[in-house]
ZAPA-699456 format. One record per residue (C-alpha): residue in three letters; z, y, x; residue number from 1. Coordinates in nm, 4 decimals. Layout:
 type       pz       py       px seq
  ALA        Z        Y        X NUM
...
REM end
This chain:
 type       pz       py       px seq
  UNK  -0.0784   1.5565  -2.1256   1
  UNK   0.0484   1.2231  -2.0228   2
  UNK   0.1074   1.1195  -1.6942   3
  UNK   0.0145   0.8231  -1.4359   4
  UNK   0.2675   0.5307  -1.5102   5
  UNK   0.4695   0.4375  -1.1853   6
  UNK   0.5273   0.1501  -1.0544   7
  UNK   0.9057   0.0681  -0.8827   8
  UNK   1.0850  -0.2454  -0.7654   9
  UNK   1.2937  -0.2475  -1.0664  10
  UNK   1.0751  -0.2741  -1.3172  11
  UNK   1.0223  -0.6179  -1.5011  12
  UNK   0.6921  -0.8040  -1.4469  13
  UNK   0.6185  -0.8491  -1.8004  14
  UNK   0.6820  -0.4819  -1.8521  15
  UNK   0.4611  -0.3801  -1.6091  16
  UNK   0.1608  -0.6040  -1.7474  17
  UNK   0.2545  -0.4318  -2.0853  18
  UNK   0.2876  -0.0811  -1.9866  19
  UNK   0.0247  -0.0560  -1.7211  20
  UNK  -0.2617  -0.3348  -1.7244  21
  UNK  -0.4448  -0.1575  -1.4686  22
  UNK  -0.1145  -0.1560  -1.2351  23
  UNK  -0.0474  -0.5757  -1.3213  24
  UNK  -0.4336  -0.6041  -1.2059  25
  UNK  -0.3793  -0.3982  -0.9106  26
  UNK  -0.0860  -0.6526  -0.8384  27
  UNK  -0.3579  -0.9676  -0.8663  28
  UNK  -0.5529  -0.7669  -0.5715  29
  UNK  -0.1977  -0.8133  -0.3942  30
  UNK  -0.1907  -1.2146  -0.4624  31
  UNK   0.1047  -1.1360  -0.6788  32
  UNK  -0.0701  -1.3503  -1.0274  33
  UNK   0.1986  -1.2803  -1.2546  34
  UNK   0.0134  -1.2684  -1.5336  35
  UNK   0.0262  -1.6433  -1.5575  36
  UNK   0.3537  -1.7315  -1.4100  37
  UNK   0.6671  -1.8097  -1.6462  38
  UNK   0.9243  -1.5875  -1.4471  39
  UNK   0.7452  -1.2644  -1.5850  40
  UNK   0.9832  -1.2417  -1.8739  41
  UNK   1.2807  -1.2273  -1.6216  42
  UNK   1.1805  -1.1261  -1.2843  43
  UNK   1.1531  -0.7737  -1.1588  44
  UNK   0.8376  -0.6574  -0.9244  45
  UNK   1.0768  -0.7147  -0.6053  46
  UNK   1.2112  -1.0608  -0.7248  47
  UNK   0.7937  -1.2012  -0.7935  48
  UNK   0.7286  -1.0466  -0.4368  49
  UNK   0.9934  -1.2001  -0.2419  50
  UNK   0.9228  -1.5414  -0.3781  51
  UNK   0.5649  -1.4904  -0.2199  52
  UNK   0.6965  -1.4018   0.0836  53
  UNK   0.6933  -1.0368   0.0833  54
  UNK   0.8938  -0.8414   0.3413  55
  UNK   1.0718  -0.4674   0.2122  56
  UNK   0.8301  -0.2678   0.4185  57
  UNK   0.5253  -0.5322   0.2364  58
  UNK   0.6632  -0.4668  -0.0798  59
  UNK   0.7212  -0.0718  -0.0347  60
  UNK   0.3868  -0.0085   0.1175  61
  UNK   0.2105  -0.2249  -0.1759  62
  UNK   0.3973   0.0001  -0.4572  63
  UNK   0.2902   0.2796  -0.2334  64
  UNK  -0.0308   0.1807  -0.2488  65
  UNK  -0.0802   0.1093  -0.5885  66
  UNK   0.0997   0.4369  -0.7313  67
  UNK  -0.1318   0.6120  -0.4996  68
  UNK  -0.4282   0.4050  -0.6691  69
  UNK  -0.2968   0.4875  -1.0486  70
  UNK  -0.2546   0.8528  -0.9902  71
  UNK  -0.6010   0.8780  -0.8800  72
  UNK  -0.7428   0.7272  -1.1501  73
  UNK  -0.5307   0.8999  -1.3675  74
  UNK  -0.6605   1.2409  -1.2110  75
  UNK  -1.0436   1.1127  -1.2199  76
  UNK  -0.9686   1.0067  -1.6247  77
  UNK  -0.8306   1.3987  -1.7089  78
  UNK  -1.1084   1.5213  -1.5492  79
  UNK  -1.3499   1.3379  -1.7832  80
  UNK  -1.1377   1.4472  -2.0489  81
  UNK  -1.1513   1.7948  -1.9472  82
  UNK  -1.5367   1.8129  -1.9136  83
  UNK  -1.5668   1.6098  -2.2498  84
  UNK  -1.3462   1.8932  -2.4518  85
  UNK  -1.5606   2.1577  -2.2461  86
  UNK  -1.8988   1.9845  -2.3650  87
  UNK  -1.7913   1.9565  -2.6738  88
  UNK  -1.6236   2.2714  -2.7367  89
  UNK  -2.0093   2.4769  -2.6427  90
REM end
């Protein structure tokens, strides 16, 4: 079983919209737009947020937020899977 991708400071931006659409969505919601902007290639999630202004706690509390967010729907998506091999299985 796989687990919820997580999100950290570190990680570059075009990573992040490779590894994890959902989580470089998530980021949109945040008024981060990465997705378009030229830097993705070389910044990391805590360079993109400090250019817009974001504070530590901001930034730590976003991450936070959207780990939070991706484990949940990673949970909710296992469950499916779980009831689908169930259903199937009878």
């Amino acid at each position: 079983m796989a687990s919820p991708y997580i999100l950290t400071k570190s990680d570059l931006l075009i990573n992040v919209m490779q590894d994890s659409p959902r989580a470089a969505q998530l980021l949109t919601e945040y008024g981060l737009h990465c997705l378009t902007c030229f830097f993705r290639e070389f910044d990391t999630l805590e360079m993109g947020a400090k250019v817009h202004g974001m504070t530590d706690d901001e930034l730590d509390n976003m991450i936070k937020e959207i780990n939070s967010q991706l484990k949940k729907e990673w949970k909710e998506q296992e469950q499916k899977k779980s009831k689908s091999k169930i259903t199937n299985s009878k």
